[in-house]
mmCIF file of the N, C-alpha and C atoms, coordinates in Angstrom:
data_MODEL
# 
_entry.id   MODEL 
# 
loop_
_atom_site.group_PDB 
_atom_site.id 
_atom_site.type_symbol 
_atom_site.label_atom_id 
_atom_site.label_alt_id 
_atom_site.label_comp_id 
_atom_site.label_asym_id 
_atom_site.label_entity_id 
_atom_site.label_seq_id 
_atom_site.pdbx_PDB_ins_code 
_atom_site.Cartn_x 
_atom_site.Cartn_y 
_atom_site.Cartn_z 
_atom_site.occupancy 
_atom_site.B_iso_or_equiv 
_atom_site.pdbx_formal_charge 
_atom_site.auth_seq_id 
_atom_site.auth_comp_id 
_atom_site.auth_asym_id 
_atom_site.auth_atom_id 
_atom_site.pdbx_PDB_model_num 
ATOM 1   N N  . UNK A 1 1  ? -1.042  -0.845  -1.185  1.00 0.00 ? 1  UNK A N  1 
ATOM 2   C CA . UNK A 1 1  ? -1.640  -0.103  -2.263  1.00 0.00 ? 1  UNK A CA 1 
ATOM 3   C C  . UNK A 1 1  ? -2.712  -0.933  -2.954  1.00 0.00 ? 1  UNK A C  1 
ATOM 4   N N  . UNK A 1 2  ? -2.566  -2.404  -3.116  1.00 0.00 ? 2  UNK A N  1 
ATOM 5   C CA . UNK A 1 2  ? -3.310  -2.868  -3.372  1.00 0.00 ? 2  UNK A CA 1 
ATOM 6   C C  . UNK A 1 2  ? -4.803  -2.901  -3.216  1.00 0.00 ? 2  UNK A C  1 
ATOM 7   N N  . UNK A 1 3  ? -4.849  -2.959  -1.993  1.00 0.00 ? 3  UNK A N  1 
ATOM 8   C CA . UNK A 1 3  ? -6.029  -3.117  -0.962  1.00 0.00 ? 3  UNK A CA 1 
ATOM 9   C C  . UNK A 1 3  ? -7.134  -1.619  -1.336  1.00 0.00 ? 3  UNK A C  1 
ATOM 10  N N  . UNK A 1 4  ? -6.154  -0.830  -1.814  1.00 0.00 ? 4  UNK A N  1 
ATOM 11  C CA . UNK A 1 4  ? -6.970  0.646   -2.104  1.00 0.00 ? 4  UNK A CA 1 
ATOM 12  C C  . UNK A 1 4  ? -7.283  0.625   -3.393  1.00 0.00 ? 4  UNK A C  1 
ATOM 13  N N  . UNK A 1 5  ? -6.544  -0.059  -4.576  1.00 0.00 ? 5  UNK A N  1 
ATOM 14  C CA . UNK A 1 5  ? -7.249  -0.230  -5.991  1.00 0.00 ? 5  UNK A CA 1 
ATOM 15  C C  . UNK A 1 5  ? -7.740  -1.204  -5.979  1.00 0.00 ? 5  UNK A C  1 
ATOM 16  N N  . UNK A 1 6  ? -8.216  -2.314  -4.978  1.00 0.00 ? 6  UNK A N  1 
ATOM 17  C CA . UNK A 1 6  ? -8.879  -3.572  -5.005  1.00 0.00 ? 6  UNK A CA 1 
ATOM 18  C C  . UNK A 1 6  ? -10.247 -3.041  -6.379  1.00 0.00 ? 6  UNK A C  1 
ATOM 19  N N  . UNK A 1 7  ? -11.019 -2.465  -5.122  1.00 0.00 ? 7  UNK A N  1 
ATOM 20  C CA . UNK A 1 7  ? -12.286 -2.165  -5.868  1.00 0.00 ? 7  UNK A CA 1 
ATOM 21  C C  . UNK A 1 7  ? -12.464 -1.674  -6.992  1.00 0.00 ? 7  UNK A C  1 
ATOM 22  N N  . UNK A 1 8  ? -11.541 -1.070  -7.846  1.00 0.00 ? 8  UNK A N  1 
ATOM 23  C CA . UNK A 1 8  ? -12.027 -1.428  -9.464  1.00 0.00 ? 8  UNK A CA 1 
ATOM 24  C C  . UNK A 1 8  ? -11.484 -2.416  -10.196 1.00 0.00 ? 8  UNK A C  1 
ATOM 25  N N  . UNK A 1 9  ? -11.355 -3.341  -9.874  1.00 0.00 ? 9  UNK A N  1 
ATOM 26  C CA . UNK A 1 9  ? -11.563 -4.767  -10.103 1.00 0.00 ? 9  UNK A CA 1 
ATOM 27  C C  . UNK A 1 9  ? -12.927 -5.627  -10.598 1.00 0.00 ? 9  UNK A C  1 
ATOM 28  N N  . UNK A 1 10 ? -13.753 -5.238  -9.616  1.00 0.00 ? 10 UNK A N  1 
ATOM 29  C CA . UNK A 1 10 ? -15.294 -5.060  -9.607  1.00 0.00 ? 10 UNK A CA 1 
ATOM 30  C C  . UNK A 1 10 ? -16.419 -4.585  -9.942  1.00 0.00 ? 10 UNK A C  1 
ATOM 31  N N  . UNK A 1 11 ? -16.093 -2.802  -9.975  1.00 0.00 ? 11 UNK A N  1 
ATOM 32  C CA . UNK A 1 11 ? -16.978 -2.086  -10.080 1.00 0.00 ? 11 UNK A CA 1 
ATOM 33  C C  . UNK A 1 11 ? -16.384 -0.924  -10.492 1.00 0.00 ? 11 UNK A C  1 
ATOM 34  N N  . UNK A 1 12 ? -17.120 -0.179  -11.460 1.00 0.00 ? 12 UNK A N  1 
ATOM 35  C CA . UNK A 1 12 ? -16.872 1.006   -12.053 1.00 0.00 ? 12 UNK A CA 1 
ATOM 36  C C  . UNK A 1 12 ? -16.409 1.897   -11.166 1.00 0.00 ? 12 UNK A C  1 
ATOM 37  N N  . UNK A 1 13 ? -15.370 3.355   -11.943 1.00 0.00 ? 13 UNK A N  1 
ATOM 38  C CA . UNK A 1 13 ? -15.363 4.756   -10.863 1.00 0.00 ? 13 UNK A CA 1 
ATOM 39  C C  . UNK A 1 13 ? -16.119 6.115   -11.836 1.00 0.00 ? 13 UNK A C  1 
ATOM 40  N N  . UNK A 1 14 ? -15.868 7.054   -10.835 1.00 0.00 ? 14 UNK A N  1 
ATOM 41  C CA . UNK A 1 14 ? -16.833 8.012   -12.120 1.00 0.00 ? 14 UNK A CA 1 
ATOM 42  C C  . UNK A 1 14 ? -15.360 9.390   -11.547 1.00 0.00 ? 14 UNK A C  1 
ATOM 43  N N  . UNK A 1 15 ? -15.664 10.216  -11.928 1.00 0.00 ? 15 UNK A N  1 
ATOM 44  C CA . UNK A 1 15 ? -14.433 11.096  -12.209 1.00 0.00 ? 15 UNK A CA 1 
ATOM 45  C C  . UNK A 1 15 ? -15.349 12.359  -10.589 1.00 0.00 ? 15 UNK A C  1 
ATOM 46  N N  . UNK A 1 16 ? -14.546 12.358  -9.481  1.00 0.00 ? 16 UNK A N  1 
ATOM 47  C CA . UNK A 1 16 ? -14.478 13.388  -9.127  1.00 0.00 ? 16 UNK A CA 1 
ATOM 48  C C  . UNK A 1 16 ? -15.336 13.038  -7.711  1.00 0.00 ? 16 UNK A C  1 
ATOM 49  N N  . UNK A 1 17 ? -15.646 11.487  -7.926  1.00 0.00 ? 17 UNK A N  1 
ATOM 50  C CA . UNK A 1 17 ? -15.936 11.388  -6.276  1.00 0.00 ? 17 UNK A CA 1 
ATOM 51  C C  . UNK A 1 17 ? -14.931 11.264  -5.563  1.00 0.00 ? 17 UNK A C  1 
ATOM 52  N N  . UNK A 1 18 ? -15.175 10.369  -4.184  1.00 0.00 ? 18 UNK A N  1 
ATOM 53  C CA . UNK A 1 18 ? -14.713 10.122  -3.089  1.00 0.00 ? 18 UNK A CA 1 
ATOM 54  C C  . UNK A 1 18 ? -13.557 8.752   -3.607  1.00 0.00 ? 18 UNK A C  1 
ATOM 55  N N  . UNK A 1 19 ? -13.942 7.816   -3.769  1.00 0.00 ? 19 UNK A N  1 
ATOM 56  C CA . UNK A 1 19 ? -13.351 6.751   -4.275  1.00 0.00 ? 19 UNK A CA 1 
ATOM 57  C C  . UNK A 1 19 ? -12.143 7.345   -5.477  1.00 0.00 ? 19 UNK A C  1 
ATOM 58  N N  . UNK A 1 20 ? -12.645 8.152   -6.441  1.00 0.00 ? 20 UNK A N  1 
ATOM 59  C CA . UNK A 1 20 ? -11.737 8.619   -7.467  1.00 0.00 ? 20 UNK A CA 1 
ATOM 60  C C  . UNK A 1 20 ? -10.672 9.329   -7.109  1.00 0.00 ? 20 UNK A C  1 
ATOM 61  N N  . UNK A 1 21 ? -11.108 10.210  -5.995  1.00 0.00 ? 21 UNK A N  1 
ATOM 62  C CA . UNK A 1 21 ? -10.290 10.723  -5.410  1.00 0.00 ? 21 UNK A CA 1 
ATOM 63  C C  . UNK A 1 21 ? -9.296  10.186  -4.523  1.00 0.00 ? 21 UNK A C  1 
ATOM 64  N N  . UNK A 1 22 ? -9.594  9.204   -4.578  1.00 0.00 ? 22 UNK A N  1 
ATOM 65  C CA . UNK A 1 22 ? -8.739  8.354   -3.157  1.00 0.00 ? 22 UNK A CA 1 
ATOM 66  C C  . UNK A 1 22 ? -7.876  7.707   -4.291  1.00 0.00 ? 22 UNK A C  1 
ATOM 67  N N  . UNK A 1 23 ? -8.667  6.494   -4.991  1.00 0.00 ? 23 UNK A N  1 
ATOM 68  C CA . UNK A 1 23 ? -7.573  6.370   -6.357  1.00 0.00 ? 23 UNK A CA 1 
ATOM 69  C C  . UNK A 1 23 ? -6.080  6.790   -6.825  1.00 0.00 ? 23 UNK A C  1 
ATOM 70  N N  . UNK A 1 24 ? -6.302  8.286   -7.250  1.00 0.00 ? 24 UNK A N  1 
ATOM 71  C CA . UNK A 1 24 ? -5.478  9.176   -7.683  1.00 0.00 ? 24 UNK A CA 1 
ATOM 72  C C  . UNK A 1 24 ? -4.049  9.543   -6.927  1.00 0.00 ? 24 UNK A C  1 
ATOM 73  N N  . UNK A 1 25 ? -5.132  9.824   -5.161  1.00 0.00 ? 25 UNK A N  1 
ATOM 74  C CA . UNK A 1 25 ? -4.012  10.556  -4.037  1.00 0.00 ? 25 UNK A CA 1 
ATOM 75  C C  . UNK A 1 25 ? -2.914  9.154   -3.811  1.00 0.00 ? 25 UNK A C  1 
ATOM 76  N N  . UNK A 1 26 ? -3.795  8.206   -3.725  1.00 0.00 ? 26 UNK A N  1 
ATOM 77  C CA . UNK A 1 26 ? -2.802  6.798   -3.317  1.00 0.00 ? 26 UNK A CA 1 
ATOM 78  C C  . UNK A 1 26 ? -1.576  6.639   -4.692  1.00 0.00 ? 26 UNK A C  1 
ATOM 79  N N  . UNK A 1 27 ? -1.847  6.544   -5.975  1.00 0.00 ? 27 UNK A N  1 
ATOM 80  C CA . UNK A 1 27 ? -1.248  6.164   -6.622  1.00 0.00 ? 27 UNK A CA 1 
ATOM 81  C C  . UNK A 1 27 ? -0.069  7.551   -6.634  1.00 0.00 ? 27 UNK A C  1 
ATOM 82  N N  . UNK A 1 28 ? -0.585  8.959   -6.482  1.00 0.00 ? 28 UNK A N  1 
ATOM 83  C CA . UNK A 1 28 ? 0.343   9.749   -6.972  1.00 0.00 ? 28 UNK A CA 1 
ATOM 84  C C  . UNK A 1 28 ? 0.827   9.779   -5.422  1.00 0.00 ? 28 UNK A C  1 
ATOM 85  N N  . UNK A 1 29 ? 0.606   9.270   -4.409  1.00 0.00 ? 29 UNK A N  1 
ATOM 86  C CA . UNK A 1 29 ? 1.949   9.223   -3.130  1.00 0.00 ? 29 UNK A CA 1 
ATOM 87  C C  . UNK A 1 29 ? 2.823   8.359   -3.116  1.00 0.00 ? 29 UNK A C  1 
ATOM 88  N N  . UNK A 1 30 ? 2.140   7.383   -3.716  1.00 0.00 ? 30 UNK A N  1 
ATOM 89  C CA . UNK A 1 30 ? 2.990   6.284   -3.928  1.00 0.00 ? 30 UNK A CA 1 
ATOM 90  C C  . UNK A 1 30 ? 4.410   6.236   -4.447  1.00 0.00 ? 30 UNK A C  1 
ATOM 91  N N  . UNK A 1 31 ? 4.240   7.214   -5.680  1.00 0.00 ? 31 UNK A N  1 
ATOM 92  C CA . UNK A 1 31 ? 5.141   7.278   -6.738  1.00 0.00 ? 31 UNK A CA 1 
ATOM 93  C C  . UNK A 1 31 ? 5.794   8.972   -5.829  1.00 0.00 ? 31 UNK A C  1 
ATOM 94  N N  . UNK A 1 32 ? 5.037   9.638   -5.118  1.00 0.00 ? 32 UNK A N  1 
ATOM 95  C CA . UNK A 1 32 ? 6.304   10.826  -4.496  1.00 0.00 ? 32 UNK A CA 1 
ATOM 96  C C  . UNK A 1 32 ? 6.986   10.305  -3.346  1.00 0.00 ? 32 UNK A C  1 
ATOM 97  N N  . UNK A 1 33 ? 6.542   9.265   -2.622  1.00 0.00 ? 33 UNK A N  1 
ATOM 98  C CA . UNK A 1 33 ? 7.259   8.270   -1.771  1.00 0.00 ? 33 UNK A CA 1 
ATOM 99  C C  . UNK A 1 33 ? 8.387   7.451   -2.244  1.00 0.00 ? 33 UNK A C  1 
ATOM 100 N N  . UNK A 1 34 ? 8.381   7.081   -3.339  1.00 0.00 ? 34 UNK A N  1 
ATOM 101 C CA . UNK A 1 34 ? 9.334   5.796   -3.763  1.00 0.00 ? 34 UNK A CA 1 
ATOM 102 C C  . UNK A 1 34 ? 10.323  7.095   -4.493  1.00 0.00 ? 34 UNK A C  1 
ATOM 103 N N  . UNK A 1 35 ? 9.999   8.198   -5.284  1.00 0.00 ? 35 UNK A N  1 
ATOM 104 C CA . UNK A 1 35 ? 11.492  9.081   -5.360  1.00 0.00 ? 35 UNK A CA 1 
ATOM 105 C C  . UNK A 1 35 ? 11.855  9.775   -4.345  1.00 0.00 ? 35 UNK A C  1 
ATOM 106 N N  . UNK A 1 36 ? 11.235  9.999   -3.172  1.00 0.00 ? 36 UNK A N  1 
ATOM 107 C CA . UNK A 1 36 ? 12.055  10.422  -2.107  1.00 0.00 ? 36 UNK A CA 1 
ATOM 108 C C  . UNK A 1 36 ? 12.698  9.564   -1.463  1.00 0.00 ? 36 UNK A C  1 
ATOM 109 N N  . UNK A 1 37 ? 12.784  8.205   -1.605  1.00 0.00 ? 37 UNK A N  1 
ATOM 110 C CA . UNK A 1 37 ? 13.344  7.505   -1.599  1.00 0.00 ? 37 UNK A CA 1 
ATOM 111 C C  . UNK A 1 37 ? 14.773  6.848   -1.914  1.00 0.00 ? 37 UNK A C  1 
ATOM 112 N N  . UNK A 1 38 ? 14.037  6.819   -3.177  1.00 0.00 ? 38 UNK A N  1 
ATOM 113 C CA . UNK A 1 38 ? 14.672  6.255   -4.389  1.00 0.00 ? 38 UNK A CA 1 
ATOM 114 C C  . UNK A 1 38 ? 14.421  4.852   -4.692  1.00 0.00 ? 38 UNK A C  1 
ATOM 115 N N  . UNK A 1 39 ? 12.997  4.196   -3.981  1.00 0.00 ? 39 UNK A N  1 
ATOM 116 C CA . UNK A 1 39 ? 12.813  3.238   -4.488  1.00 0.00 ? 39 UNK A CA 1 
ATOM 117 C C  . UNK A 1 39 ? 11.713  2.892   -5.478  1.00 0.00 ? 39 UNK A C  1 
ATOM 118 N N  . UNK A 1 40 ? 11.420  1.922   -5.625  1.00 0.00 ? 40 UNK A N  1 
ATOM 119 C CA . UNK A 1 40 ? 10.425  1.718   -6.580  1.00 0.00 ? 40 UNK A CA 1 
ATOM 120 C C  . UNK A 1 40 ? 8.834   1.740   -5.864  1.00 0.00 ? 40 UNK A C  1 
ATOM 121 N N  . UNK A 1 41 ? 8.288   2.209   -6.717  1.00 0.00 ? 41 UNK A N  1 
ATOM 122 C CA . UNK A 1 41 ? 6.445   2.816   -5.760  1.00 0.00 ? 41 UNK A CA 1 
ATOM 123 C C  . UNK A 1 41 ? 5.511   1.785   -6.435  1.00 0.00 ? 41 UNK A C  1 
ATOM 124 N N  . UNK A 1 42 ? 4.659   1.192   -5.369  1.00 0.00 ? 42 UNK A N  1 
ATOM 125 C CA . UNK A 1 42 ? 3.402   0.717   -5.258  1.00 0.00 ? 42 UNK A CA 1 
ATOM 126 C C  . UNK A 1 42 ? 3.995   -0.995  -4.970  1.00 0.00 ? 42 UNK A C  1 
ATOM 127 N N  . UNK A 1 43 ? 4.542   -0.398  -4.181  1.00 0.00 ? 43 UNK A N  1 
ATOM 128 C CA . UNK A 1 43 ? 5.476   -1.976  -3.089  1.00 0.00 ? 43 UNK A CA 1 
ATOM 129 C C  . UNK A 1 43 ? 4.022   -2.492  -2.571  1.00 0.00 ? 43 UNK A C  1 
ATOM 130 N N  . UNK A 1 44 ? 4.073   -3.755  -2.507  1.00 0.00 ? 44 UNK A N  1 
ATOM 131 C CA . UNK A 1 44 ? 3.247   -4.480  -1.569  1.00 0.00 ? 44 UNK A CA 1 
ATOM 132 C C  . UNK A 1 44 ? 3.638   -5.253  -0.430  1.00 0.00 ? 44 UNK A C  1 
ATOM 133 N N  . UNK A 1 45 ? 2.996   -5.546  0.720   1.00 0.00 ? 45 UNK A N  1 
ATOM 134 C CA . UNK A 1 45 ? 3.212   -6.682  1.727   1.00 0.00 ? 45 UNK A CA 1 
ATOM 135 C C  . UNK A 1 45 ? 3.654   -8.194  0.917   1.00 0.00 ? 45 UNK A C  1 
ATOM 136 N N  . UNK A 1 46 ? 3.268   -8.330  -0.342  1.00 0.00 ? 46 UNK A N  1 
ATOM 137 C CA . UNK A 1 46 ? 3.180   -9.590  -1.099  1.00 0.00 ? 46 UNK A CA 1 
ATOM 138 C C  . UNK A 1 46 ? 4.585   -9.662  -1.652  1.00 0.00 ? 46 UNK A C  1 
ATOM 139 N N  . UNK A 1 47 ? 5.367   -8.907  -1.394  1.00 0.00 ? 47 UNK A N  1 
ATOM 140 C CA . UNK A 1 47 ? 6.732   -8.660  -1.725  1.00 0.00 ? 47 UNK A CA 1 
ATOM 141 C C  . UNK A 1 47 ? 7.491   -8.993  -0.904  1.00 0.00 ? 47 UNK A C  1 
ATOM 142 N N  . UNK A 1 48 ? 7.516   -9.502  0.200   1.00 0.00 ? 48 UNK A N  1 
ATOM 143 C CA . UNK A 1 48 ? 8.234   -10.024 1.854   1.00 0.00 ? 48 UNK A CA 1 
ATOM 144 C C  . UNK A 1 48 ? 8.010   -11.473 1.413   1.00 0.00 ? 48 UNK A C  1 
ATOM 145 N N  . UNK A 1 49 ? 9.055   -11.719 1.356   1.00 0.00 ? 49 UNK A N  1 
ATOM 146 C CA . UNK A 1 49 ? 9.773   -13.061 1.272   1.00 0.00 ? 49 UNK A CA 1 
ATOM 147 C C  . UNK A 1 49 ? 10.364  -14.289 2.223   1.00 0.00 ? 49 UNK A C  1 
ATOM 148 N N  . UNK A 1 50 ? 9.927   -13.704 3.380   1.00 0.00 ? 50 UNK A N  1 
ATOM 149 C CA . UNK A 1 50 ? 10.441  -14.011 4.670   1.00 0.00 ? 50 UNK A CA 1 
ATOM 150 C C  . UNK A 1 50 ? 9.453   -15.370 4.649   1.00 0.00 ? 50 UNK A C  1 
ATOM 151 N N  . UNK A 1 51 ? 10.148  -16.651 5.442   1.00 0.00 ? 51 UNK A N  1 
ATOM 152 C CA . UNK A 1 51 ? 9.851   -17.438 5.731   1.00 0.00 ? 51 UNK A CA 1 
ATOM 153 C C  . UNK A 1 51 ? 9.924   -17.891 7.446   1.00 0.00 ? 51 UNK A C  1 
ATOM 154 N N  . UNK A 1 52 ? 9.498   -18.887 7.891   1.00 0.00 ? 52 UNK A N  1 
ATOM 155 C CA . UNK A 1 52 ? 9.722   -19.418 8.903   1.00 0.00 ? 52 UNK A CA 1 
ATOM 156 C C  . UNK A 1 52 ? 10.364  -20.827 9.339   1.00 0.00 ? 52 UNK A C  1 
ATOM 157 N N  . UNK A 1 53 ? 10.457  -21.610 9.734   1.00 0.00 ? 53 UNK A N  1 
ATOM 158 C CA . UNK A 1 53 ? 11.562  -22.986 9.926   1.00 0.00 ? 53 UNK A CA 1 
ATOM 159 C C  . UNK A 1 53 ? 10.576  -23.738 9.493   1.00 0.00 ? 53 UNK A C  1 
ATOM 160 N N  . UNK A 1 54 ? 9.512   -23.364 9.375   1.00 0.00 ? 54 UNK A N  1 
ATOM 161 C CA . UNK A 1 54 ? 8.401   -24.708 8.476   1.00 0.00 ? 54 UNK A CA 1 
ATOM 162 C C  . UNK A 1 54 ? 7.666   -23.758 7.567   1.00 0.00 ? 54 UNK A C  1 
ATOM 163 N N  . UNK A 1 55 ? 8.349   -23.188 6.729   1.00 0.00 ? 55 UNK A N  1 
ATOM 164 C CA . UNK A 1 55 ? 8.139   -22.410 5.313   1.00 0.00 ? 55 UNK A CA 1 
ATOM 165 C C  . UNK A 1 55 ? 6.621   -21.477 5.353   1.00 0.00 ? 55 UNK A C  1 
ATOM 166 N N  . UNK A 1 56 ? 6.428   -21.481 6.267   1.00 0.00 ? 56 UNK A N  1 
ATOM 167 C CA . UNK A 1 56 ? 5.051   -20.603 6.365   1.00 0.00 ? 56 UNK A CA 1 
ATOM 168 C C  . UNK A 1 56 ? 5.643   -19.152 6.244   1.00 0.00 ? 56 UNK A C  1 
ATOM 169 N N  . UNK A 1 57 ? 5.071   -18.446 5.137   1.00 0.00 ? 57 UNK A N  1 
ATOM 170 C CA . UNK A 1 57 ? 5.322   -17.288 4.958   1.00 0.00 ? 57 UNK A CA 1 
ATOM 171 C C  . UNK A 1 57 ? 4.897   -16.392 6.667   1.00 0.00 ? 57 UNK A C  1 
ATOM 172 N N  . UNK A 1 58 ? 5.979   -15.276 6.395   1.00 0.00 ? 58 UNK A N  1 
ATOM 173 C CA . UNK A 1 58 ? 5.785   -14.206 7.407   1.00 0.00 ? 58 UNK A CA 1 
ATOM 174 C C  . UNK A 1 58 ? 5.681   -12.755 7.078   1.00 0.00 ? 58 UNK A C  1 
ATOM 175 N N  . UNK A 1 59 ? 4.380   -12.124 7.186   1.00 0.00 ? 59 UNK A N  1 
ATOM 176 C CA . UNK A 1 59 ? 4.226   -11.195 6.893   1.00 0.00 ? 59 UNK A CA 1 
ATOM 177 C C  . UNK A 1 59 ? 4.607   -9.948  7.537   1.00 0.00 ? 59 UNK A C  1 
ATOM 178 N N  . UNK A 1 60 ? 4.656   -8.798  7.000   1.00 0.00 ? 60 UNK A N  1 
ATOM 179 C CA . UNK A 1 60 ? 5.596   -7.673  7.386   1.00 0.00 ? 60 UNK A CA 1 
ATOM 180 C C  . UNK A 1 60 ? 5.221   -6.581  6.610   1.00 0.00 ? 60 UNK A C  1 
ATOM 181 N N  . UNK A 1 61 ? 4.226   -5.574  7.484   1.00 0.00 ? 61 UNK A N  1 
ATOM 182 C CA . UNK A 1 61 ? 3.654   -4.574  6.663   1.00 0.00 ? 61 UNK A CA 1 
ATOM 183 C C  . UNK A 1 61 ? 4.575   -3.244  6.501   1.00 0.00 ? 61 UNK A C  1 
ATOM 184 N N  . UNK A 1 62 ? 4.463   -2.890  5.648   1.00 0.00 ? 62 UNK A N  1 
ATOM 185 C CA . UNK A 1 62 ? 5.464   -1.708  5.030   1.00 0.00 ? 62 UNK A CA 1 
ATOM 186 C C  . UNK A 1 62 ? 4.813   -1.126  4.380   1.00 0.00 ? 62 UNK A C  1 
ATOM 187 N N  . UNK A 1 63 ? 5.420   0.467   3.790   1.00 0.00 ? 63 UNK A N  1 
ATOM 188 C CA . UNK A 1 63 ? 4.720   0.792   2.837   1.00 0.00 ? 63 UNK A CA 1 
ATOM 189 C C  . UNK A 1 63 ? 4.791   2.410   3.454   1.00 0.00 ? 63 UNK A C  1 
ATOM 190 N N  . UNK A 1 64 ? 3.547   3.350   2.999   1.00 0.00 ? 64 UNK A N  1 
ATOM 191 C CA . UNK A 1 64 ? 3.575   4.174   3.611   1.00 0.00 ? 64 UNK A CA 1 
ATOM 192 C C  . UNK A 1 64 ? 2.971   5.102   4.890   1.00 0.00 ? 64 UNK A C  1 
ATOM 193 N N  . UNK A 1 65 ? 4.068   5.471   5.575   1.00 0.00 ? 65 UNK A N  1 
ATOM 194 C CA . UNK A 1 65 ? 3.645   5.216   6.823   1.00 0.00 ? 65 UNK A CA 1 
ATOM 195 C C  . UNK A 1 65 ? 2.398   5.999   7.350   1.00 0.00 ? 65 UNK A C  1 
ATOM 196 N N  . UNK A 1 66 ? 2.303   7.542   6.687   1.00 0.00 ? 66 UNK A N  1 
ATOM 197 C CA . UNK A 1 66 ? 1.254   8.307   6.944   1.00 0.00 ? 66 UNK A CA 1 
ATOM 198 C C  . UNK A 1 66 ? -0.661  7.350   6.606   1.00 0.00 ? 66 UNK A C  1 
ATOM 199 N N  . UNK A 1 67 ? -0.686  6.435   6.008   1.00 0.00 ? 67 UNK A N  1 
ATOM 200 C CA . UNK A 1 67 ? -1.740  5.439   5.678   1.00 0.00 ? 67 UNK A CA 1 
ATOM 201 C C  . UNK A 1 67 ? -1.694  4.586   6.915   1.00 0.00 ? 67 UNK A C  1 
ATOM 202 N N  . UNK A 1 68 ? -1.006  4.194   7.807   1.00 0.00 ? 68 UNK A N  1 
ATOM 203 C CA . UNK A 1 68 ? -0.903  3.216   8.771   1.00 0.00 ? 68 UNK A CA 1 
ATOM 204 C C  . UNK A 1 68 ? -2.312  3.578   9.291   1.00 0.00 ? 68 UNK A C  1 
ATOM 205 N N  . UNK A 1 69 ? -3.392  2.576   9.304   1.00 0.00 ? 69 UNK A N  1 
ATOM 206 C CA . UNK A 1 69 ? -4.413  2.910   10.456  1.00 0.00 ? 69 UNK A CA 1 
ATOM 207 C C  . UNK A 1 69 ? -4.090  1.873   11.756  1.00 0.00 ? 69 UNK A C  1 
ATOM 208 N N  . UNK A 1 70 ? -3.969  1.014   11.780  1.00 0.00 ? 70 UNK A N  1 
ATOM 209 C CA . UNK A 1 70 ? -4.025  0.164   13.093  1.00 0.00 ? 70 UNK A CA 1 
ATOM 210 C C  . UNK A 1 70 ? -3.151  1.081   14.141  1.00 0.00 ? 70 UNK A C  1 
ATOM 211 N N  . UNK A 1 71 ? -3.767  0.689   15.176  1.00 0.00 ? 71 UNK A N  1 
ATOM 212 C CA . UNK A 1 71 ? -3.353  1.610   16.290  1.00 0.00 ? 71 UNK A CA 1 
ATOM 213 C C  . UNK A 1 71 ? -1.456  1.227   16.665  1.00 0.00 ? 71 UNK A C  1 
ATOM 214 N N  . UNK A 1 72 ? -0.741  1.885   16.872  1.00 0.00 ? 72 UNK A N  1 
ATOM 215 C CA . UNK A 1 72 ? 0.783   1.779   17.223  1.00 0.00 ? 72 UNK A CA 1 
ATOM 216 C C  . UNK A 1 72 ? 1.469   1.161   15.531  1.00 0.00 ? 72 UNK A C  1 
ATOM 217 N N  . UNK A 1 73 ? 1.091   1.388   14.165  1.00 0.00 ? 73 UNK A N  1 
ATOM 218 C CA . UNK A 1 73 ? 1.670   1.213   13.419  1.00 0.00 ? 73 UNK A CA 1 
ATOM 219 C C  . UNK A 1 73 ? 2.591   1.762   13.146  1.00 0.00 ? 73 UNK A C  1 
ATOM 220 N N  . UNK A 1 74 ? 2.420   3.165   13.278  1.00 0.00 ? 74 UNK A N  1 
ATOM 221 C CA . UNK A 1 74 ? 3.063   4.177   12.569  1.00 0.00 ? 74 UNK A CA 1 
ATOM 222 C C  . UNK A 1 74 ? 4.798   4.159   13.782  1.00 0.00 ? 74 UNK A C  1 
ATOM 223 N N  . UNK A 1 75 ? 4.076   3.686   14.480  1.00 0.00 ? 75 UNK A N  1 
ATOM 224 C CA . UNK A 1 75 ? 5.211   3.732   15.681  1.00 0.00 ? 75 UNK A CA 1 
ATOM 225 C C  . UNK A 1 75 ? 6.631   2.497   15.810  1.00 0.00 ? 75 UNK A C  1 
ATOM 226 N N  . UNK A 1 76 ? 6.022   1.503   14.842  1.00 0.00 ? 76 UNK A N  1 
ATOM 227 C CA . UNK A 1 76 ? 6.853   0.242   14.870  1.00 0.00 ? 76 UNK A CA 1 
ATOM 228 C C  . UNK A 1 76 ? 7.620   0.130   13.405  1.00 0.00 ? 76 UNK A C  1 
ATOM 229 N N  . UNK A 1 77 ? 8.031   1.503   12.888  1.00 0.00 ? 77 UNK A N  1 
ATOM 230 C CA . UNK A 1 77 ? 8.711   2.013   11.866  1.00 0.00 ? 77 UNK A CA 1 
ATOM 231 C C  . UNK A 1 77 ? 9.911   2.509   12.370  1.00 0.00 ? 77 UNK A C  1 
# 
């Protein structure tokens, strides 16, 4: 989720484009994902805690699955 509100960090939004619109849909799936759930919404990858035998973090993408773009993501759920 992050990665999708990065950019107003930076730079302004205006009400009713493309970006605003994307904004909105991410944050309000977020939050209909985590009560169909029942967990808590706008989880990040930065939340995996996983280590390795020489402490190098290991990452582990999650989240929601209909957003998966890389090819065979949606599939390794």
């Amino acid at each position: 989720m992050f990665e999708y509100l990065m950019p107003l960090l930076v730079m302004p939004t205006y009400e009713h484009t493309l970006l605003d619109e994307t904004y909105r849909a991410v944050v309000e799936r977020q939050i209909e994902y985590g009560r169909e759930r029942g967990v808590a919404w706008g989880i990040s990858e930065s939340r995996n805690n996983k280590t390795d035998v020489q402490l190098n973090y290991q990452y582990h993408a999650f989240g929601v699955r209909a957003w998966g773009s890389s090819a065979g993501w949606r599939k390794t759920w």
